[in-house]
Each structure stands twice: as C-alpha cells, then as structure tokens.
N, C-alpha and C positions, 0 to 999 in steps of 0.2 A: 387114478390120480397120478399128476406126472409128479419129479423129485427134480430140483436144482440146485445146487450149492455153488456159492461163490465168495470171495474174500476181498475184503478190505482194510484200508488204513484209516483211523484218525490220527490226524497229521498237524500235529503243531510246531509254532517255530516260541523261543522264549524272551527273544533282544525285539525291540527292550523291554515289551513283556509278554505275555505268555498269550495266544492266541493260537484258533483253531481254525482248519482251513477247511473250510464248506461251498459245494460245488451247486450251481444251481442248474438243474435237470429240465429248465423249463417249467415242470409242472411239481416240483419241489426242489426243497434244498436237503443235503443228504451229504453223505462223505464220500471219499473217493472205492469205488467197488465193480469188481466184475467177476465174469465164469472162471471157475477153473478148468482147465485145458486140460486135455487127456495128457496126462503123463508129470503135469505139475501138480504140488502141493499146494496150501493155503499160503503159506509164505510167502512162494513163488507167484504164486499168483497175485496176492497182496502188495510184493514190489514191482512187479510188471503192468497191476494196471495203472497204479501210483505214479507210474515214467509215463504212459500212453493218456491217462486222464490229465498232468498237468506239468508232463516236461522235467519234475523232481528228480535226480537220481540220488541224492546225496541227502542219504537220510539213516538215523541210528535208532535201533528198533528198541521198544523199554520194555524189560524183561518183567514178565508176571502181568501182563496186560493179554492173554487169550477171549474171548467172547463170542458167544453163539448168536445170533438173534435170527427165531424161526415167524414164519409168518406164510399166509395162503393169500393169492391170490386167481384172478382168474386172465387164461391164457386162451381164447376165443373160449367155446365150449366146455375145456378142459380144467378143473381145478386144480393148480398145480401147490404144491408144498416146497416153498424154499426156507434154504438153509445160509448165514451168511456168515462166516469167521470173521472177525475184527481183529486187527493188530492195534498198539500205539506206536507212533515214533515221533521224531522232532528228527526238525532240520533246521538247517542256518539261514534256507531259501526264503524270500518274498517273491519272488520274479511267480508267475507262474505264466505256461503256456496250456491254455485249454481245447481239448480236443471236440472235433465236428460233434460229440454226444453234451456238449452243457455250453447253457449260454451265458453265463457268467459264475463271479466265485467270488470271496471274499473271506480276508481273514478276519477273524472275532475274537474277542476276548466271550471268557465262558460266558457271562450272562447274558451277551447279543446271541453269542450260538446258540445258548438253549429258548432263548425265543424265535431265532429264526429258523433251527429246524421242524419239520413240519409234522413229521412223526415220533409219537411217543417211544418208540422202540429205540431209534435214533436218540432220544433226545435221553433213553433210562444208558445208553451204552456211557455219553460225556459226562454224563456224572461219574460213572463208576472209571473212567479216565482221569475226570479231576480230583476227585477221593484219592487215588492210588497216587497220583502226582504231589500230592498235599501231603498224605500219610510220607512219603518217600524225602520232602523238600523240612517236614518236621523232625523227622528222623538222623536228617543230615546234619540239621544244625543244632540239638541234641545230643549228638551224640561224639562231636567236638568235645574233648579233654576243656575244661574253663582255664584260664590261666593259671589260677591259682589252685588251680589242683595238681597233684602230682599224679603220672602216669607210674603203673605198676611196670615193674624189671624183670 
C-alpha cells in the first residue's frame, strides 16, 4: 500500500461577511491542497499551494486550527493511504486567480459550503472551522469589560 500526505488551507475572507473559498476540481468541490515537497513542512506546503491554487499570498493563519483527515483511495492497481493536514486562515482577498488544476471556485457563506462540498470529510473539517471561529468570535465579545463594570488595578 502506497502512503501520501499533503496540506491545505480553508480559507475564508470576513468583509462583509464571513465566507469560505471552495475550488471546483471538475469532479468535485473541495479546498485549496497539495503534496508536500521533500524538504517542506505542512505549513509550507499549505501556503504554497494556497498562492499556486488561487494567486492568494496575503493571508493570516488562525491559531488552534490543525486537522488530519485520512482516507484510501485507489491509484491504478495500487491502494494507496493518504494523509491530508488542514490549516485555517482568512484573507482580505476576493480576487482569486485559478490554476490549470480547477475549473472554477466560489466563495460561500458556511451553509452554501456545506452543501456544496462533496465529501463528508471535507464537509466534518468546516464545521470544526466554524465551531472554533464561533467559539473564538463569542469569546471576544464576552469577555469585553461591560461599561459599567469596573476593571481590577
């Protein structure tokens, strides 16, 4: 059995509201991902295929967002076992430039995303992306001092 591992982004922008960038593969839609390269990390690899899949370079990665998602497929004869890391980030971009691998893309708000990605794998990763953005955007506003309260000295 062969082994592949490779890394990607889900990649949202928030102005003016919060939407997810999904790439259409031709024979599904999915997120932005490729190999990691002898000598690169998942990171690295995560922000490199990010610029080559859609032109992005200017993006801010959101900490506590790591993900695995494993799955088998078959590569002529061979059954291979891939491995895929996921990052989150957000950008301030719309523009996107898509490369000779997808024929189109589109940005979505969560509920279009999780209908129009095509697999459940993909589709269990954008939850646990919106949860942490949710948990994160509750937390923020939360945990603001109220006016009327006084801060400790």
């Amino acid at each position: 059995m062969g082994h592949e591992v490779s890394a990607g982004v889900i990649l949202f922008h928030s102005q003016p509201r919060r939407e997810y960038l999904l790439l259409d593969y031709g024979s599904h839609w999915d997120f932005p991902k490729g190999h990691i390269e002898e000598g690169e990390d998942p990171y690295t690899t995560a922000r490199r295929e990010l610029e080559e899949e859609t032109g992005i370079q200017d993006t801010r990665f959101v900490s506590g967002y790591f993900q695995r998602m494993r799955y088998f497929y078959r590569r002529g004869e061979e059954r291979m076992h891939k491995v895929v890391i996921y990052f989150l980030a957000e950008t301030a971009a719309h523009q996107v430039t898509l490369s000779h691998e997808h024929s189109g893309y589109m940005w979505a708000p969560y509920e279009e995303a999780l209908h129009r990605l095509t697999f459940k794998t993909a589709c269990d990763l954008l939850m646990k992306a919106q949860e942490l953005l949710e948990d994160r955007s509750r937390l923020t506003s939360t945990d603001r001092p109220n006016q009327t309260e006084r801060e400790c000295s």
